[in-house]
C-alpha positions in Angstrom: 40.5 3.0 -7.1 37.5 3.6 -10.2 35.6 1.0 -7.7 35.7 3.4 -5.0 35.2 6.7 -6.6 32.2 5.0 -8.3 30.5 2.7 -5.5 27.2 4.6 -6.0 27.3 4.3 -9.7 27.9 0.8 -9.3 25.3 -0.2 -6.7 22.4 2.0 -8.2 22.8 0.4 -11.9 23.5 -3.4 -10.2 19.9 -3.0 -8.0 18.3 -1.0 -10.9 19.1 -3.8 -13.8 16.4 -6.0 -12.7 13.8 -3.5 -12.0 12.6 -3.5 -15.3 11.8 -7.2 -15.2 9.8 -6.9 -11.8 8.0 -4.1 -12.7 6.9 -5.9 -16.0 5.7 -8.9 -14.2 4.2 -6.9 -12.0 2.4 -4.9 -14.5 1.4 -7.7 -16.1 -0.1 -9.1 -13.3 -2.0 -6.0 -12.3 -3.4 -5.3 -15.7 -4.0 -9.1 -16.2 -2.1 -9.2 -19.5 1.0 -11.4 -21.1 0.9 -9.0 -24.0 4.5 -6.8 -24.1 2.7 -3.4 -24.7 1.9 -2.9 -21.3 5.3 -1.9 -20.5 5.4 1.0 -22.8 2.1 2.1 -22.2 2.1 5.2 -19.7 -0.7 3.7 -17.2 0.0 4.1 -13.5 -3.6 4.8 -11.8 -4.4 1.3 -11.3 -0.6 0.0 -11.1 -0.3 2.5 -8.2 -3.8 1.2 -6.4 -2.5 -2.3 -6.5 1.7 -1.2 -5.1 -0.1 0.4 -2.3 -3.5 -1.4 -1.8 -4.8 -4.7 -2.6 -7.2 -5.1 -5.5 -7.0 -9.0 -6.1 -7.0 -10.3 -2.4 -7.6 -13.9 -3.3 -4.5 -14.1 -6.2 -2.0 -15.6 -4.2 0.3 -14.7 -7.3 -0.5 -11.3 -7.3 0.1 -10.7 -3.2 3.9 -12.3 -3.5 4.6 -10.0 -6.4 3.3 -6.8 -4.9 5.0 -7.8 -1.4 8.0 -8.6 -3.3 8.1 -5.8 -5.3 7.6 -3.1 -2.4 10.1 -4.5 -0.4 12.8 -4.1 -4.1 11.4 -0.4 -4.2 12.1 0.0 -0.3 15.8 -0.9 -0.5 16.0 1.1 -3.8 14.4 4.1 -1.7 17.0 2.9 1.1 19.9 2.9 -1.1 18.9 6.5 -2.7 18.5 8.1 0.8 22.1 6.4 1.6 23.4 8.0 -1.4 22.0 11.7 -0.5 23.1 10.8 2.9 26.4 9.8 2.8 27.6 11.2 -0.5 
């Protein structure tokens, strides 16, 4: 019974758990960093340029994360609009 009064609690906190790590790597990629900091530091100009553009065409590395990465946000974005939906 708690499993099914709490599906959406569930779901959202099992896909959001690994976020954190994606978006790191990401980050890291964009800003062309390993150091930690970036994660914690409020930048999203350029972060945002590279999620919906392409600023380092030739980094093979770089166009698996971002693909990767919008296609986690998209089902994220999915699950929210099922939530609003169907809650």
């Amino acid at each position: 019974m708690f499993l099914l009064e709490n599906i959406w609690l569930i779901l959202f906190i099992a896909w959001g758990l690994p976020l954190t790590f994606y978006r790191s790597k990401f980050r890291k990629i964009v800003y062309q960093t390993d150091n930690w900091v970036i994660n914690i530091k409020p930048y999203f100009g350029k972060e945002l340029k590279a999620l919906f553009g392409n600023i380092y065409p030739d980094n093979k590395n770089y166009l698996k994360m971002r693909n990767f990465y919008r296609f986690y946000l998209i089902i994220y974005l999915l699950l929210f609009i099922s939530y609003l939906t169907f809650s």
